[in-house]
C-alpha positions in Angstrom: 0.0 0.0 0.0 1.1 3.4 -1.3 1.8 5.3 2.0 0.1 9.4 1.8 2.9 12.4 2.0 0.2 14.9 4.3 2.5 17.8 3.3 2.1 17.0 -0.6 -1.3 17.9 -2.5 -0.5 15.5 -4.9 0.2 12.8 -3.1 -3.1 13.3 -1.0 -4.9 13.2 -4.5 -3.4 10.6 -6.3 -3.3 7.9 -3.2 -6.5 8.8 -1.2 -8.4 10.3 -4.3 -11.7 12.4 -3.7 -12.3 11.8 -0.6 -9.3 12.2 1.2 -9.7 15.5 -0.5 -12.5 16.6 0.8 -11.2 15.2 4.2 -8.0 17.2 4.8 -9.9 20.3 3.6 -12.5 19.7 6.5 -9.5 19.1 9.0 -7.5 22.2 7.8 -10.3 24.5 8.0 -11.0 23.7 12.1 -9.2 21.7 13.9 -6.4 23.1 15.6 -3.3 20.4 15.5 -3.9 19.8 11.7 -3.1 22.8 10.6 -0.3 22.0 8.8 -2.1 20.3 6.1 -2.0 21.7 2.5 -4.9 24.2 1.9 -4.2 26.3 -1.3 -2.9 24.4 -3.7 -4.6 21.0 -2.4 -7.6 22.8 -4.3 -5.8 24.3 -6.6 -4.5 20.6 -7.2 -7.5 19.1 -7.3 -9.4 21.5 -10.4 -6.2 21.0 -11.7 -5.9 17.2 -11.9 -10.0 16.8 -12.7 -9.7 18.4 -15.6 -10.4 15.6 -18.8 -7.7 16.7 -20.7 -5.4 15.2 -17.5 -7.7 12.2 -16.7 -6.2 11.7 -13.2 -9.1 12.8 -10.9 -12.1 11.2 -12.4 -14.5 13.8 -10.6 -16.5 16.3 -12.6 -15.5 19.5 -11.4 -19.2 20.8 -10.2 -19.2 17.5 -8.0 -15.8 18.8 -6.6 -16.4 22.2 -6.4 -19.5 21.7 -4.4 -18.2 18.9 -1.8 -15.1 20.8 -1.0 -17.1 23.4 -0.4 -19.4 21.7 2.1 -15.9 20.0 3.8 -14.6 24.0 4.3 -18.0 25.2 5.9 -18.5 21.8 8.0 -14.8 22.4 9.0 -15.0 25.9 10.3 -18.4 25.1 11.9 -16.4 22.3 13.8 -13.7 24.7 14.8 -16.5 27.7 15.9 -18.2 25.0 18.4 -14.7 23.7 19.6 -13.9 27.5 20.4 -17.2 28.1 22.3 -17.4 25.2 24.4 -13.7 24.1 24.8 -11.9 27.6 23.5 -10.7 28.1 27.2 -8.8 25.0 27.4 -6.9 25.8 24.4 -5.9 29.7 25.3 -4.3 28.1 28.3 -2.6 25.1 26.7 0.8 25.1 26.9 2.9 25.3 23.6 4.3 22.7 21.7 5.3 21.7 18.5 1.8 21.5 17.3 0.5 24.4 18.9 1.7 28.4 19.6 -0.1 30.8 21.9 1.3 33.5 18.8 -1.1 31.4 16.3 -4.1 32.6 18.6 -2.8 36.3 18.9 -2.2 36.9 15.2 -5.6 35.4 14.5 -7.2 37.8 17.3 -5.2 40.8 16.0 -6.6 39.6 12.1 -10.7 39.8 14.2 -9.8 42.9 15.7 -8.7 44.4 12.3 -11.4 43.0 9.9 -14.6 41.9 12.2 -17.1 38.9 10.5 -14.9 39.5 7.1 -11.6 38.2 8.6 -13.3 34.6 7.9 -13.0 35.5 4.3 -9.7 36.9 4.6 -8.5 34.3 6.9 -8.8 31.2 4.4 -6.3 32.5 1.9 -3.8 32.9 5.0 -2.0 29.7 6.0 -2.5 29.0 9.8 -4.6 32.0 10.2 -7.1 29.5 8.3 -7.3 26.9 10.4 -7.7 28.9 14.0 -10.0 31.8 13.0 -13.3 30.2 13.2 -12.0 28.8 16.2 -11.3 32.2 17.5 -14.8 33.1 16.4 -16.3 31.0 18.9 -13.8 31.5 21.4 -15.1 35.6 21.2 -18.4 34.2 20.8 -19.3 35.4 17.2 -23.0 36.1 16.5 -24.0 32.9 14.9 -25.7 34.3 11.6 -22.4 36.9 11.4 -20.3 33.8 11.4 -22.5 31.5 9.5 -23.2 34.1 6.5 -18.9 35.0 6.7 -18.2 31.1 6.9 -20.1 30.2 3.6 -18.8 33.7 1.4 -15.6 32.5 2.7 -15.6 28.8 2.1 -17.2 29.9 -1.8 -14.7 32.3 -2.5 -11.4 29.9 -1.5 -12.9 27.0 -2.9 -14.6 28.2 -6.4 -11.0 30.5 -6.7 -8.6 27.9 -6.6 -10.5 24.5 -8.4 -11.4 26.4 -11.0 -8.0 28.1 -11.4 -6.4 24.9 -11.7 -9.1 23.2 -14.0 -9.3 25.7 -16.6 -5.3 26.0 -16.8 -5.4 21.8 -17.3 -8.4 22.7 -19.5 -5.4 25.2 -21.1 -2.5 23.8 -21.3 -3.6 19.8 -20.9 -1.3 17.0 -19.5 1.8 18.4 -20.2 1.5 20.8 -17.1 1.8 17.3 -15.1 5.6 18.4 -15.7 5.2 21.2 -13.9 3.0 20.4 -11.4 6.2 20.7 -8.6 6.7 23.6 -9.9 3.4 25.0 -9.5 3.5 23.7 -6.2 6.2 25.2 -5.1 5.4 28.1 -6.3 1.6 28.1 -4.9 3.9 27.3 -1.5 6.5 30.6 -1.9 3.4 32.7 -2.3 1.1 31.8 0.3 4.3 31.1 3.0 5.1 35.5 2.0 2.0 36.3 2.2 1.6 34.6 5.6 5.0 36.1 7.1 4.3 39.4 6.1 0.8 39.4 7.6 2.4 38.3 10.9 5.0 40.3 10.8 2.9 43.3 10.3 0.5 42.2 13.2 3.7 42.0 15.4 4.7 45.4 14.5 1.2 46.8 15.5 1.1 44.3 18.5 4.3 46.3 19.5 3.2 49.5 18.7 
C-alpha cells in the first residue's frame, strides 16, 4: 500500500483520491493540530488534476467544487463549536510543536482588524485559516455573522482555486503534469510571504 505524504497535495490526491480530499480540507479548515495540512494548492491541485484533458481525478468538477465546499464550511463550523465550548482549554494550553499561543494572537489581531470579514480573509492565510473560526467561537461570534462569513468564505477559496487549476489543465492539458512541482512550489512561496508578512505586520502593530 502506497503510504500518503500529508504535506504533498498530490500525493493526497493521487493515493486517497476524492475523498481524502474533501477530508484534509475539513480538517485544515478547524481543527487546531492539523493545521499543517495543505490548503491552497490541495484545491488548486485538485481542479487542476479533474480536468479531462489530465484524466487523473475522475471527478466532474461541479461535484468537486460543491463537496469541497461543504468539507470547508463543516470544518469551520467544527472549529466555531470547539472555540465556544472548549476555547478556554486551548488559550491556556501550553505550547508545543503543534500548537503556539502567537497562532491565537495573530488570528485575534486579524478579528480585531477586519470583524465577520476576517473569515473570508483568513482562508487564503496559512495557519490564520485553520484557528480563526475557532477564534470566532472563542469571542463568541454572532452565529448568523459567522454563518453568512463562513459560507462567502468557504465559496470564494474554494470556487477561486479548483477552477484556477481546472481551466489552466483545460489550457494547457497534460503536459503541465511536468510542472506540477513547480506550481506547487510556487503556490507554497506565495502563500508562505504572504503569511509572514501578515504576521509580521500584526507583530509590529502588536508592538506599537
Amino acid at each position: 500500500m502506497t503510504e500518503i505524504n500529508w504535506l504533498d497535495a498530490q500525493s493526497i490526491i493521487t493515493v486517497g483520491g476524492f475523498l481524502l480530499i474533501a477530508l484534509t480540507v475539513f480538517a485544515e479548515s478547524g481543527i487546531f493540530f492539523l493545521f499543517f495540512l495543505p490548503g491552497d494548492y490541495l484545491l488548486f491541485s485538485a481542479g487542476l488534476l479533474c480536468s479531462p484533458k489530465l484524466g487523473v481525478l475522475p471527478t466532474p468538477i461541479h461535484i468537486l467544487c460543491i463537496t469541497l465546499f461543504i468539507a470547508a464550511v463543516l470544518g469551520n463550523f467544527t472549529g466555531y463549536l470547539f472555540g465556544k465550548y472548549l476555547g478556554h482549554t486551548l488559550e491556556n494550553r501550553k505550547e508545543n510543536f503543534f500548537f503556539k499561543q502567537q497562532y491565537i494572537h495573530n488570528t485575534r489581531a486579524v478579528f480585531e482588524k477586519h470583524g465577520g470579514v476576517a473569515l473570508v480573509v483568513a482562508r487564503f492565510l496559512p495557519v490564520v485559516r485553520t484557528f480563526a473560526p475557532i477564534l470566532a467561537g472563542i469571542t463568541r461570534l454572532n452565529w448568523v455573522t459567522f454563518t453568512v462569513y463562513n459560507m462567502l468564505g468557504a465559496a470564494i477559496w474554494v470556487l477561486g482555486l479548483c477552477l484556477a487549476g481546472y481551466y489552466l489543465g483545460e489550457a494547457v492539458g497534460s503536459s503541465i503534469l511536468d510542472y506540477l512541482h513547480y506550481i506547487i512550489f510556487g503556490f507554497i512561496g506565495v502563500t508562505g510571504i504572504i503569511a509572514i508578512n501578515g504576521f509580521r505586520r500584526l507583530g509590529r502593530k502588536k508592538k506599537d
